[in-house]
Backbone as a chain_set.jsonl record, in Angstrom:
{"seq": "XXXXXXXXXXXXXXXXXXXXXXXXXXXXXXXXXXXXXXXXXXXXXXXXXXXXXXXXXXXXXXXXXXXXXXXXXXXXXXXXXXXXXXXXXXXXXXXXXXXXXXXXXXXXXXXXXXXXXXXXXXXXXXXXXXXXXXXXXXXXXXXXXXXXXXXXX", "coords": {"N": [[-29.752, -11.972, -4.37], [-29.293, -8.56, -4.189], [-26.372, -6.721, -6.186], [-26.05, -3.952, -4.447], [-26.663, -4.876, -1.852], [-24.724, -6.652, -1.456], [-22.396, -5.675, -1.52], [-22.523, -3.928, 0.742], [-22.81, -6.223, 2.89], [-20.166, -7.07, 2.613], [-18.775, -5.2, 3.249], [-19.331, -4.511, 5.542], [-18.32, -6.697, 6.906], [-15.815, -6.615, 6.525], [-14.954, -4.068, 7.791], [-14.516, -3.829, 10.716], [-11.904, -5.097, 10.753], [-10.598, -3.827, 8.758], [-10.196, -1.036, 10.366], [-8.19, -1.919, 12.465], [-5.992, -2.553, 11.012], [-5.413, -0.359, 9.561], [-4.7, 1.201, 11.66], [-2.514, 0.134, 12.046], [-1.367, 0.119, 10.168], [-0.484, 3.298, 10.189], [1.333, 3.355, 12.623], [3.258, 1.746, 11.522], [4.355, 3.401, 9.525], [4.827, 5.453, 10.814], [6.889, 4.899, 12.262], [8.858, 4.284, 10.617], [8.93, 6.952, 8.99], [10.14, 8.053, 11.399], [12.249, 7.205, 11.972], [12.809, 5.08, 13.202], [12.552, 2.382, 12.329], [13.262, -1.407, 11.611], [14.346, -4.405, 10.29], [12.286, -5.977, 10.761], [10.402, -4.356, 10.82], [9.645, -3.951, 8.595], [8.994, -6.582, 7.905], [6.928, -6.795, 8.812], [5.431, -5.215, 8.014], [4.769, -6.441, 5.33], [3.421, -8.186, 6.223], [0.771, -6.746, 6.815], [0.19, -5.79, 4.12], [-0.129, -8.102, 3.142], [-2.861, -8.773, 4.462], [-4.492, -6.648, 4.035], [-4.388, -7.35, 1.214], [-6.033, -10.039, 1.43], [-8.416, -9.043, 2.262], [-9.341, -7.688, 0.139], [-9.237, -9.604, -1.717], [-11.785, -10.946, -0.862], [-13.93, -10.149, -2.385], [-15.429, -9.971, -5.768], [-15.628, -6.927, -6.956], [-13.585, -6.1, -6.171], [-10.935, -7.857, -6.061], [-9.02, -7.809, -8.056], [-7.175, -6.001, -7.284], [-5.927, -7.227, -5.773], [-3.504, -8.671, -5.889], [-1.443, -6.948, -6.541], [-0.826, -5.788, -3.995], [0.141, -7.729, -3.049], [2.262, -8.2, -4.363], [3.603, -5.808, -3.625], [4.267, -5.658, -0.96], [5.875, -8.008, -0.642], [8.104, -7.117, -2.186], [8.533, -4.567, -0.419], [9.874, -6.293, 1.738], [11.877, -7.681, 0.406], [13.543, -5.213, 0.46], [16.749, -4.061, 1.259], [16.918, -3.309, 4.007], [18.959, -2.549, 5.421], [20.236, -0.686, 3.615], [18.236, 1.183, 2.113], [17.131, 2.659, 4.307], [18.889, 4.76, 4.095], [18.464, 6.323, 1.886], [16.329, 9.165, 2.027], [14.381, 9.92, 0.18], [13.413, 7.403, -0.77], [12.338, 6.893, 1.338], [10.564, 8.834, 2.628], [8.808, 8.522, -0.384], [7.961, 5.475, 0.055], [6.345, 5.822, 2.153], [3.931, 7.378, 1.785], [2.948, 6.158, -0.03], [2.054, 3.86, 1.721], [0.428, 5.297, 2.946], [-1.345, 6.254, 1.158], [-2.846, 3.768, 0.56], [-3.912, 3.375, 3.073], [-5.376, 5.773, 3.19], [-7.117, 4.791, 1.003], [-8.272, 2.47, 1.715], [-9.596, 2.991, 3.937], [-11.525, 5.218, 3.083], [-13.108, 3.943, 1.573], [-13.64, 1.628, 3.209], [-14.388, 2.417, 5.854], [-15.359, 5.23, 5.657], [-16.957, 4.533, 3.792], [-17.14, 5.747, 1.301], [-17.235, 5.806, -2.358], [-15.281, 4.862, -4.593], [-13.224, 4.661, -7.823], [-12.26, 1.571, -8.111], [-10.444, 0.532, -9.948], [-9.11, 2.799, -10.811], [-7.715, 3.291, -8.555], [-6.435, 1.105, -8.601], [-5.19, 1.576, -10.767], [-3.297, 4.365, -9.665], [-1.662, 2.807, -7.635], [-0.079, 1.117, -8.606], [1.222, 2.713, -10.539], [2.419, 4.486, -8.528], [4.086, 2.977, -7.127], [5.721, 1.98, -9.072], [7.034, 4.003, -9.533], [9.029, 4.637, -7.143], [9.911, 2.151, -6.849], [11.921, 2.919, -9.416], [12.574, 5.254, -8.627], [13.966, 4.14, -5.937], [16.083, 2.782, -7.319], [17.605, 4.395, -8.627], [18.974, 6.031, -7.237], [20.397, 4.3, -5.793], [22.058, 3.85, -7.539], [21.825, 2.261, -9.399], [21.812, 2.085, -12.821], [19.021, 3.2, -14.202], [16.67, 3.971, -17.025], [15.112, 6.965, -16.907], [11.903, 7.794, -17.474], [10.148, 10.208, -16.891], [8.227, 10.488, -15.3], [6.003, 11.465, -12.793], [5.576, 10.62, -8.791], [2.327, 10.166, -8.247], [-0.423, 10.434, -6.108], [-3.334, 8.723, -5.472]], "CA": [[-29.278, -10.854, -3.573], [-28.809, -7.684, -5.204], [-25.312, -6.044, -5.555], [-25.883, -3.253, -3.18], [-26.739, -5.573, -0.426], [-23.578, -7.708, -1.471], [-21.1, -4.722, -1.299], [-23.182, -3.55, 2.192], [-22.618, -6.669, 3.432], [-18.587, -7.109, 2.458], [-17.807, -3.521, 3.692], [-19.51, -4.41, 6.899], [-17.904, -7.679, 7.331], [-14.353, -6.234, 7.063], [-14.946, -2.956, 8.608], [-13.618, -3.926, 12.306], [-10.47, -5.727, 10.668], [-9.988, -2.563, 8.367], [-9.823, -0.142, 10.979], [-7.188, -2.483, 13.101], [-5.271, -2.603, 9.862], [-5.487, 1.057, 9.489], [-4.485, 1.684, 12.965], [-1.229, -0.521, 11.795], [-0.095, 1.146, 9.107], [-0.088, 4.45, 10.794], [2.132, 3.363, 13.164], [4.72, 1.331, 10.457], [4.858, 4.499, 8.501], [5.547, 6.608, 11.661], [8.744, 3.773, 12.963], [9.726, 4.324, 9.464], [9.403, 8.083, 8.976], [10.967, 8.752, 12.851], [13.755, 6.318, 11.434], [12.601, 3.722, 14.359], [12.124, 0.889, 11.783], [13.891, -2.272, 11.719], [13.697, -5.639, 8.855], [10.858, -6.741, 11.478], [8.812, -3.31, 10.252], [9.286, -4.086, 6.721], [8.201, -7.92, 7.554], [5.36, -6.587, 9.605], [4.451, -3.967, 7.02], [4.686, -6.761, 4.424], [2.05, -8.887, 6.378], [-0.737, -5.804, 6.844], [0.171, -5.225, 2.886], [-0.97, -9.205, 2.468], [-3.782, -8.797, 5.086], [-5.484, -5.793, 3.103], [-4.844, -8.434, -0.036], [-6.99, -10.937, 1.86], [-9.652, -8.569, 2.459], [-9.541, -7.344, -1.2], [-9.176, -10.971, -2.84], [-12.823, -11.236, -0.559], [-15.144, -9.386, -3.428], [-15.47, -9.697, -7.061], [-15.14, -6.418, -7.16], [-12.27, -5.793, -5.64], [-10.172, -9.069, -5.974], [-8.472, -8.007, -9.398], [-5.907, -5.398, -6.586], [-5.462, -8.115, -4.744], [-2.28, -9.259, -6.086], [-0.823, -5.654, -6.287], [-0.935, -5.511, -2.632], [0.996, -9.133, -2.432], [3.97, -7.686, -4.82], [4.311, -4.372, -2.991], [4.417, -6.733, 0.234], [7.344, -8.598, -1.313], [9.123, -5.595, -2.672], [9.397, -4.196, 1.079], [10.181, -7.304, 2.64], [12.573, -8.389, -0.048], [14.687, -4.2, 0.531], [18.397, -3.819, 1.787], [16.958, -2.974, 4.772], [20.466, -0.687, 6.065], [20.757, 0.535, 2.54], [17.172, 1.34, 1.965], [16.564, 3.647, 5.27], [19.777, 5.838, 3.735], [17.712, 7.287, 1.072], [15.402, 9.725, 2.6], [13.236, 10.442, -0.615], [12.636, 6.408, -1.209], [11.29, 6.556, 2.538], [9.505, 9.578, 2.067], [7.39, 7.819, -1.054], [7.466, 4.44, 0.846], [5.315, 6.101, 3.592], [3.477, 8.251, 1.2], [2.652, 4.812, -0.909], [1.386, 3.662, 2.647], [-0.873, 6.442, 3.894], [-2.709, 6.312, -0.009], [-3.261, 2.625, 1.124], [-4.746, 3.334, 4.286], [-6.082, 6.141, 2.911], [-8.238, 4.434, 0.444], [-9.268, 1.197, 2.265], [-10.382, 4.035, 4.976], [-12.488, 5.587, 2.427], [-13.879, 2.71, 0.75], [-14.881, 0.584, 4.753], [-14.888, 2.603, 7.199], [-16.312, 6.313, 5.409], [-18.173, 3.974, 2.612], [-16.955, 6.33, 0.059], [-16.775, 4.784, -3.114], [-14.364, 5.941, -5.832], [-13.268, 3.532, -8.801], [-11.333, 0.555, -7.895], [-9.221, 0.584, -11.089], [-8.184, 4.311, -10.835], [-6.697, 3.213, -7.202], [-5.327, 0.144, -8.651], [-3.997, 2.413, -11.483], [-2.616, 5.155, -9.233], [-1.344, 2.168, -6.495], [0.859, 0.066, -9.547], [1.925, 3.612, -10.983], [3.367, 5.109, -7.348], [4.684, 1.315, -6.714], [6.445, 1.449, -10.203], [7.724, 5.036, -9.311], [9.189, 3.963, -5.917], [10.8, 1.49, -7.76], [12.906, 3.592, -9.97], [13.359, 5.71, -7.237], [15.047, 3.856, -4.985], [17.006, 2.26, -8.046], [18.394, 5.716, -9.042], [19.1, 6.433, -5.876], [21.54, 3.447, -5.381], [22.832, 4.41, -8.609], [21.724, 1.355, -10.392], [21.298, 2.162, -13.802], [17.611, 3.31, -14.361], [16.259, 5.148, -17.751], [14.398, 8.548, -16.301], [10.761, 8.194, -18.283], [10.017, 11.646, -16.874], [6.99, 10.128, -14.558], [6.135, 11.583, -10.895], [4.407, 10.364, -7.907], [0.792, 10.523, -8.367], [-1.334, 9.661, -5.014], [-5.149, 8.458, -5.247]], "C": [[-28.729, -9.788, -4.53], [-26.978, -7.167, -4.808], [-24.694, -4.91, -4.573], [-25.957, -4.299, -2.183], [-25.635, -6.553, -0.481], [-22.833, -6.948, -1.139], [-21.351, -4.506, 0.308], [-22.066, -4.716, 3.005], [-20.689, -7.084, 4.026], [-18.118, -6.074, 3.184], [-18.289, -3.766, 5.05], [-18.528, -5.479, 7.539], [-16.784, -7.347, 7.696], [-14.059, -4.946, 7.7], [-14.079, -2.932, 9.66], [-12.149, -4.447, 11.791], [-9.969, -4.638, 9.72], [-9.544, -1.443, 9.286], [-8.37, -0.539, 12.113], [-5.698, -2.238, 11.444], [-4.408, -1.125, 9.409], [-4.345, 1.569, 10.654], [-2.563, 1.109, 12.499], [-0.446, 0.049, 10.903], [-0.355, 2.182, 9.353], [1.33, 4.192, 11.201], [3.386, 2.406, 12.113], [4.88, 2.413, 9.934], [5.413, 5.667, 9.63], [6.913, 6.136, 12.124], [9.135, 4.452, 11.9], [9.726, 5.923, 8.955], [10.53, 8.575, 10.396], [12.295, 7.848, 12.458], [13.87, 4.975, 12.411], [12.762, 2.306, 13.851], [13.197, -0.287, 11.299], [13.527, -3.461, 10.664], [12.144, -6.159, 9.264], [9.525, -5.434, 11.286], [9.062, -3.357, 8.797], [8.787, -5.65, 7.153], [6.928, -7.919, 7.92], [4.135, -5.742, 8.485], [4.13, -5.304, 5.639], [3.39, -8.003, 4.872], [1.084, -8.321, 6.806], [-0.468, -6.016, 5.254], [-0.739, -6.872, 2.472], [-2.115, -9.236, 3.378], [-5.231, -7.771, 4.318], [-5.149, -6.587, 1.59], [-5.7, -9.049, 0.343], [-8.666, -10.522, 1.903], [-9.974, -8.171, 0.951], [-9.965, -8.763, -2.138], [-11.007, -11.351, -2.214], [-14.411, -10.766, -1.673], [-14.889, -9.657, -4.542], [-15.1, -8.785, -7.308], [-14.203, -5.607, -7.043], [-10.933, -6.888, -5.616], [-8.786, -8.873, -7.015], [-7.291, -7.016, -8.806], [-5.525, -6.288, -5.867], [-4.002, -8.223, -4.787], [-0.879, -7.995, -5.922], [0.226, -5.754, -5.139], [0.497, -5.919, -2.402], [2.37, -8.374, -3.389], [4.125, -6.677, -3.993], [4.79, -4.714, -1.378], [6.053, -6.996, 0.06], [8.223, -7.838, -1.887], [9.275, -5.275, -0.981], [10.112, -4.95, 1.608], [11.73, -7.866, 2.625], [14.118, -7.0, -0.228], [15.846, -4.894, 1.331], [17.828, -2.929, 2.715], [17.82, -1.522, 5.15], [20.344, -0.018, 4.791], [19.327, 1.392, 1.81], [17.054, 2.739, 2.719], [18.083, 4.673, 5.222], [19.461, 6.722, 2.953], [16.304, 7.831, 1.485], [13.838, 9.854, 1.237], [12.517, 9.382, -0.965], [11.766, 6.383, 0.138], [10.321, 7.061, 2.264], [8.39, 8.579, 0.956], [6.781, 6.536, -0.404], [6.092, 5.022, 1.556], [3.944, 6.381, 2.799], [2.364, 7.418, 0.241], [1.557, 4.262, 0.278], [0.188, 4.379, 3.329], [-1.957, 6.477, 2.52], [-3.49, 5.242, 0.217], [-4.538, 3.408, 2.07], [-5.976, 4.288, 3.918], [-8.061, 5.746, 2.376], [-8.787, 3.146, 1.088], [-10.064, 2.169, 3.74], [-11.526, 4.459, 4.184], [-13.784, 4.361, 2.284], [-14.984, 1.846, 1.716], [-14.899, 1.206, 5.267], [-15.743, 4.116, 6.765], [-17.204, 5.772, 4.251], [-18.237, 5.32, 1.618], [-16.409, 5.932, -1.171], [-16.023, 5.379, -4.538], [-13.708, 4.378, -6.864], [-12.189, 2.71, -8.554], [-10.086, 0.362, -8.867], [-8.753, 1.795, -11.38], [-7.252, 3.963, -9.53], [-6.004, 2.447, -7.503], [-4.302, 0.706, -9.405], [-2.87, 3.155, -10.931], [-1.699, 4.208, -8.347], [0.034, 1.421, -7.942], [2.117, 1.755, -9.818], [3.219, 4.56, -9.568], [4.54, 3.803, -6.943], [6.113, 1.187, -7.656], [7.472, 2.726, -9.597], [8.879, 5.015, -7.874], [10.204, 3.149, -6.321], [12.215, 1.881, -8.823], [13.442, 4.353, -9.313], [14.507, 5.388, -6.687], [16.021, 3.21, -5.895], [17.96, 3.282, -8.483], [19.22, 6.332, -7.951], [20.307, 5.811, -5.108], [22.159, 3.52, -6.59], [22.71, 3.211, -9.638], [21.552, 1.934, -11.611], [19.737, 1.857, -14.197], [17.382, 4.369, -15.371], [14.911, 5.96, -16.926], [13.074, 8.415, -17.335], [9.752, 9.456, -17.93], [8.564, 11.592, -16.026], [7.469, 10.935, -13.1], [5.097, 10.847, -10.193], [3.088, 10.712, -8.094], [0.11, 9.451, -7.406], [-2.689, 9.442, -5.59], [-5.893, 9.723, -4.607]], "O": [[-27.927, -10.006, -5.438], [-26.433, -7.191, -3.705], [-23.568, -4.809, -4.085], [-24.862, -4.476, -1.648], [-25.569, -7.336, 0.467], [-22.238, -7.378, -0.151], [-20.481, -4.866, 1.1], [-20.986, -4.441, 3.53], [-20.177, -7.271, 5.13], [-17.016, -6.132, 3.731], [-17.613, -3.18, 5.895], [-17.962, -5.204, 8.597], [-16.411, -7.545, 8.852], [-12.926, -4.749, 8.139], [-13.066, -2.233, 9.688], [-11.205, -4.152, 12.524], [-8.758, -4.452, 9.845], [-8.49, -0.883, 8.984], [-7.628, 0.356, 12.517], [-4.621, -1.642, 11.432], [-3.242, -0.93, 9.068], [-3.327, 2.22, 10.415], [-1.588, 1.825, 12.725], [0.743, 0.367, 10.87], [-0.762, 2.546, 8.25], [2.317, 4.557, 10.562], [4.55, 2.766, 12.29], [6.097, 2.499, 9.768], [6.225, 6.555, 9.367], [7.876, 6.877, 12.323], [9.881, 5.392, 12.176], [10.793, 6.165, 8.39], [11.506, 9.317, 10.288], [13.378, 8.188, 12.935], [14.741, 4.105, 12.387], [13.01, 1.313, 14.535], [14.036, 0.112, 10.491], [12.386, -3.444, 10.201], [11.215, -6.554, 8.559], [8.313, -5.488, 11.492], [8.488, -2.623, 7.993], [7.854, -5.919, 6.396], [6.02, -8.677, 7.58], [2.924, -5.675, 8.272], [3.156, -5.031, 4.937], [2.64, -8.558, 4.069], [0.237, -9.067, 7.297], [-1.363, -6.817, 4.983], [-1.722, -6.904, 1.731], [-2.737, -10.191, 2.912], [-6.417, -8.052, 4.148], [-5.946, -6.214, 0.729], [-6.67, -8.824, -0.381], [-9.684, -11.188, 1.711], [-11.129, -8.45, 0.63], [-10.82, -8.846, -3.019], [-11.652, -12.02, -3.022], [-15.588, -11.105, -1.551], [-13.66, -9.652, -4.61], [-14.081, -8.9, -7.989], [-13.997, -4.574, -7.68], [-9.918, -6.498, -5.038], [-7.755, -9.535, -6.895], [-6.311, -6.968, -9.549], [-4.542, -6.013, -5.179], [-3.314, -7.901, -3.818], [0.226, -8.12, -5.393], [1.457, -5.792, -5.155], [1.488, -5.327, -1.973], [3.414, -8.09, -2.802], [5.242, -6.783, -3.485], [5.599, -4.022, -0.76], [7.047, -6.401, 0.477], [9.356, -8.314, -1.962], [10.197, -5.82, -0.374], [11.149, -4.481, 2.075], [12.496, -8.24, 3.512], [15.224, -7.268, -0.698], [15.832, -5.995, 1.882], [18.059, -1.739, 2.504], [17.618, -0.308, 5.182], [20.342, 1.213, 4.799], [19.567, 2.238, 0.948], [16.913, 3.791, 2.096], [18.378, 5.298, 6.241], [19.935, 7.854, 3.048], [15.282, 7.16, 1.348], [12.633, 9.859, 1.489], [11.371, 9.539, -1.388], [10.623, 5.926, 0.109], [9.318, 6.51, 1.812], [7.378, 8.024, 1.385], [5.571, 6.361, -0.263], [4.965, 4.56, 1.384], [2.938, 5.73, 3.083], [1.271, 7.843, -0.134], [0.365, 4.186, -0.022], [-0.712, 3.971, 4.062], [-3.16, 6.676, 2.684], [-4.71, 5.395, 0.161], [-5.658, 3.824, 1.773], [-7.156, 4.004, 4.123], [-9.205, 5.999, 2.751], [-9.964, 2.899, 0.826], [-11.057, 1.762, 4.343], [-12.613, 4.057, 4.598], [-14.892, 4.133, 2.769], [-16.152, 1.497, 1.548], [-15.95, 0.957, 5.86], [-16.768, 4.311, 7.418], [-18.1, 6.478, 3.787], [-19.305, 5.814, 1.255], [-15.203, 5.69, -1.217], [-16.411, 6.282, -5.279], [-13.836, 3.221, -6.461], [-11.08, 3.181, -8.806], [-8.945, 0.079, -8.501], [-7.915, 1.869, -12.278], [-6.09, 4.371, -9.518], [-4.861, 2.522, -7.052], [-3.092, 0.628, -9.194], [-1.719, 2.951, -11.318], [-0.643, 4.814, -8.171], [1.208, 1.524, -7.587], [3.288, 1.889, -9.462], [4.352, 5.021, -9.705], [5.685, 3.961, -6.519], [7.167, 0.635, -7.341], [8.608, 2.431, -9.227], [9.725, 5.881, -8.098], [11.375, 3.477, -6.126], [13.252, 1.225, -8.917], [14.669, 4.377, -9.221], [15.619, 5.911, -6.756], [17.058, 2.972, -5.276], [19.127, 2.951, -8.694], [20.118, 7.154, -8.132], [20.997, 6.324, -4.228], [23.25, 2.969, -6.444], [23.435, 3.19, -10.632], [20.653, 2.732, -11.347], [19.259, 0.748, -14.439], [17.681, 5.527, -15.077], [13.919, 5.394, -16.467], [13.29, 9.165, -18.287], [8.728, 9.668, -18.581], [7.817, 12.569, -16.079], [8.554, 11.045, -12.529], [4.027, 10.485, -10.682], [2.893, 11.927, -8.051], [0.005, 8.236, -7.573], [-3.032, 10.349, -6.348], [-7.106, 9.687, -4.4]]}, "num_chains": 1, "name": "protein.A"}
């Protein structure tokens, strides 16, 4: 079987469970921009974040973001909830982190537009890492400033 007809077949297979997926993290990123969201939309958001792992860990060539996914999962899950949804600018990227997601597994199954898996994993670790210092600066932890910004996919 050649590798077009292997990718064909993968992008068709998860198609219908991408667009449910999709449909899901809209609405977690809207609870959580309208300020609606509760520990049960970071545990919910942290099992779509391992659900689009599952579908990723399904390909060769896509398997190697898999794990990404599963830390950025466990990073939401594992916030200060109350002290989390006090800093407007970590939400802001939270969401922002979420809609590049959806974005690109939208692209990729449901418009079959194909753009390089390791530039998304790049840009997806690098907004993840940023996010990270973020919200650490933010609670005033002690965080050195390496002079990085957000960069979406």
């Amino acid at each position: 079987m050649d590798n077009k007809l292997i990718t064909e077949e993968f992008l068709d297979t998860y198609e219908g469970e991408v667009m449910f997926l999709s449909q899901d993290l809209e609405e977690i990123v809207q609870d959580i921009k309208d300020k609606n969201a509760s520990p049960e939309t970071f545990r919910l958001l942290q099992q779509k974040l391992d659900d689009v792992s599952d579908v990723f860990l399904s390909s060769t060539y896509t398997q190697h973001v898999a794990p990404l996914f599963k830390e950025f999962g466990e990073y939401v899950a594992a916030l200060e909830y109350e002290n989390f949804m006090n800093y407007d600018d970590a939400i802001s990227y939270l969401c922002e982190i979420v809609l590049d997601i959806n974005t690109y597994i939208n692209f990729y199954f449901i418009d079959r537009v194909f753009s390089d898996v390791y530039l998304f994993q790049d840009s997806l670790k690098n907004s993840f890492d940023f996010l990270k210092r973020a919200y650490e600066t933010d609670k005033g932890d002690s965080v050195e400033d390496d002079g990085s910004e957000l960069d979406f996919f």
